[in-house]
C-alpha positions in Angstrom: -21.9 13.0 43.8 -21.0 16.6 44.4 -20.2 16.9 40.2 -23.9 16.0 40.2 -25.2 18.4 43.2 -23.3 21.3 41.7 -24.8 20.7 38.1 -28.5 20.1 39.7 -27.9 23.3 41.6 -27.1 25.4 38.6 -29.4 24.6 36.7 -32.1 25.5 38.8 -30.5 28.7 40.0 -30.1 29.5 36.0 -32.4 32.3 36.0 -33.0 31.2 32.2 -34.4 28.0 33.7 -37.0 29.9 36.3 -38.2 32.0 33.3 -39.2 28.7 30.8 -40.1 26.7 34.0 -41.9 29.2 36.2 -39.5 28.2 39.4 -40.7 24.7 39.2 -39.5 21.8 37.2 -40.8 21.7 34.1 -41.0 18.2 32.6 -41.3 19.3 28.9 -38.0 20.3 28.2 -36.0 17.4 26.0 -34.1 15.0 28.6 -30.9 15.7 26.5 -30.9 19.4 28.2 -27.6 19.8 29.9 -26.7 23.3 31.6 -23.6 24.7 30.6 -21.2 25.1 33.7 -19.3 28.3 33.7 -15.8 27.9 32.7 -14.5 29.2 36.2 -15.7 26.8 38.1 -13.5 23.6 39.6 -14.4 20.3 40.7 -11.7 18.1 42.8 -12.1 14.8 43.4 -9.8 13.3 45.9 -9.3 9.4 46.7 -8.6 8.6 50.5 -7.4 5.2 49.4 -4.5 7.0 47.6 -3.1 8.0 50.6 -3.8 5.3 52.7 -1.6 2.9 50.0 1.0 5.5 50.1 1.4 4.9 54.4 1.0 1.1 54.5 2.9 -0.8 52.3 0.5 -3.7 51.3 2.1 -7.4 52.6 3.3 -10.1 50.3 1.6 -13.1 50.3 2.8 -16.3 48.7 0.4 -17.8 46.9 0.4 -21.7 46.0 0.8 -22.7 42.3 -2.6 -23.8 40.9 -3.6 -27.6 40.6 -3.6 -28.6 37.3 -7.1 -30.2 36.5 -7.3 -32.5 33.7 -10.2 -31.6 31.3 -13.9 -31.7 31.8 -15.3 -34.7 29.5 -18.8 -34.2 27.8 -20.8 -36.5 29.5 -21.4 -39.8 26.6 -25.0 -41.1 26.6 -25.0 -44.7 27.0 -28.9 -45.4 26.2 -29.4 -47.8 23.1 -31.3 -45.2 21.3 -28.9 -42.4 21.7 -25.6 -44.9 20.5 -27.8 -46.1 17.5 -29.8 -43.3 16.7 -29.4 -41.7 13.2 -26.9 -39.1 14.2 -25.3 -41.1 17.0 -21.8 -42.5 17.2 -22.6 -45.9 16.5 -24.3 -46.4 12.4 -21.5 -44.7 10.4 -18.6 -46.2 12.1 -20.2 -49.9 11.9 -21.2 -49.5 8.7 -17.6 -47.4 7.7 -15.8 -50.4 9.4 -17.5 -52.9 7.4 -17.5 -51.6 4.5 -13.4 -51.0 5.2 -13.5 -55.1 5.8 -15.9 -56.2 2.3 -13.8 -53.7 0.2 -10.4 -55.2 1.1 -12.2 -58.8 1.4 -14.2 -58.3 -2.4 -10.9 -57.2 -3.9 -8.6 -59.8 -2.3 -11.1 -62.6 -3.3 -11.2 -61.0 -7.1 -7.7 -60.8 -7.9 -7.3 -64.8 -6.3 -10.3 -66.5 -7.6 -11.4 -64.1 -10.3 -15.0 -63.9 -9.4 -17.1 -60.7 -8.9 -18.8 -59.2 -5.6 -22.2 -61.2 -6.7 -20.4 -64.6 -7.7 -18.8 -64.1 -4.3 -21.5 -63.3 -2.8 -23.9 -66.4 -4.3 -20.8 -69.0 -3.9 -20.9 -69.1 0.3 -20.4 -65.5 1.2 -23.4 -64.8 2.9 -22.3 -66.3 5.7 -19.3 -65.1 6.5 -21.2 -61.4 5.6 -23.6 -62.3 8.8 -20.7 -63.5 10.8 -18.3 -60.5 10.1 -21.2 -58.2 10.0 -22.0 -59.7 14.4 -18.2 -59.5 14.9 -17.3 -55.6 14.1 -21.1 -54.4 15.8 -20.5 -56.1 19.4 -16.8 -54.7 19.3 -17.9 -51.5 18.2 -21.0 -51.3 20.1 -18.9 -52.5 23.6 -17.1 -49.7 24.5 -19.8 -46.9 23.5 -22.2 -48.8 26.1 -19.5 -48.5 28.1 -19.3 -44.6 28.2 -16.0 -44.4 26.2 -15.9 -42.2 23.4 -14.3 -42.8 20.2 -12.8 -39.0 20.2 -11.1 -40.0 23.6 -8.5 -42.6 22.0 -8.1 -40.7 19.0 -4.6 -39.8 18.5 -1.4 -40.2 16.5 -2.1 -40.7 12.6 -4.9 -43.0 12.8 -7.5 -40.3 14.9 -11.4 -40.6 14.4 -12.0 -38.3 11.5 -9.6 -40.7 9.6 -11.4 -43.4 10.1 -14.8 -41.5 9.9 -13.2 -40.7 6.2 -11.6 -44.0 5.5 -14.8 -45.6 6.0 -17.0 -43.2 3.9 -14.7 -43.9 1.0 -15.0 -47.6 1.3 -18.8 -47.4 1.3 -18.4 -45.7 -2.1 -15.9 -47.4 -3.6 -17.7 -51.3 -2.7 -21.1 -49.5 -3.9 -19.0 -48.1 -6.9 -17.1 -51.4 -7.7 -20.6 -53.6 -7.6 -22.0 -51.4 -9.8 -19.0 -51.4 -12.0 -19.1 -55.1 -12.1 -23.1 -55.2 -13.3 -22.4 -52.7 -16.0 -19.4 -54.5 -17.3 -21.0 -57.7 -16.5 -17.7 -59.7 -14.9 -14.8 -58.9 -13.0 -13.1 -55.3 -13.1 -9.4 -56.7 -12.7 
């Protein structure tokens, strides 16, 4: 505050300043004007608190180890349309899972019986499509009505992303393995 005082005070007692200004302020000159204090001059600036720390030691206070909090969750919507929406939690992993099912199911059925996806298909599988198809959505659909997210029992080798990736691969490889079967027109084993 004084630094500031002292450098007011010069500048208008600069008799360079009176001349251009005519002993009053003059607003015209560029804001980036700073007077030029002359080299004698001192400023000290002295802290009271300085001293004061220097006569009182300050007291020790124990202070009690902080609480370990477990981490905040992100809030999971439960509404129908937010679980099933397009980019909700729910379509990919039903239809990753069931893919992960027909896969293992078309291949196992090919390499006992020797028929193709679309023989197996037209020879009684429809049902057991439906059925298998009701089974994996309530299971999967259960617990994300329920609040619980798929992240939060994610862990160990099998996590989410794995089976996010696991079932994205099956989804090719039955769409890949029908449409190898059409063009080659029978089994592929």
């Amino acid at each position: 505050m004084m630094t500031t005082s002292a450098a007011m005070q010069s500048y208008l007692a600069n008799p360079m300043t009176r001349l251009a200004t005519g002993s009053r302020v003059n607003h015209f000159l560029p804001s980036t004007y700073v007077p030029r204090l002359p080299r004698n001059a001192t400023v000290r600036v002295r802290s009271m608190a300085e001293k004061d720390n220097q006569e009182q030691p300050t007291p020790v206070v124990a202070t009690p180890p902080p609480i370990p909090q477990a981490p905040l969750k992100p809030k999971v919507s439960t509404k129908f349309s937010d679980v099933l929406a397009f980019s909700g939690p729910a379509p990919e992993r039903i239809n990753g899972r069931l893919a992960m099912v027909g896969f293992v199911a078309a291949m196992a059925v090919e390499l006992s019986r020797g028929q193709d996806v679309f023989a197996q298909i037209s020879n009684g599988g429809i049902p057991w499509f439906v059925g298998t198809t009701i089974v994996l959505s309530f299971a999967s659909l259960i617990p994300l009505f329920k609040g619980v997210s798929v992240e939060s029992k994610s862990e160990g080798f099998m996590t989410s992303d794995a089976e996010m990736w696991n079932g994205r691969f099956a989804m090719l490889g039955l769409v890949a393995l029908a449409f190898t079967e059409f063009v080659k027109g029978g089994t592929l084993v």
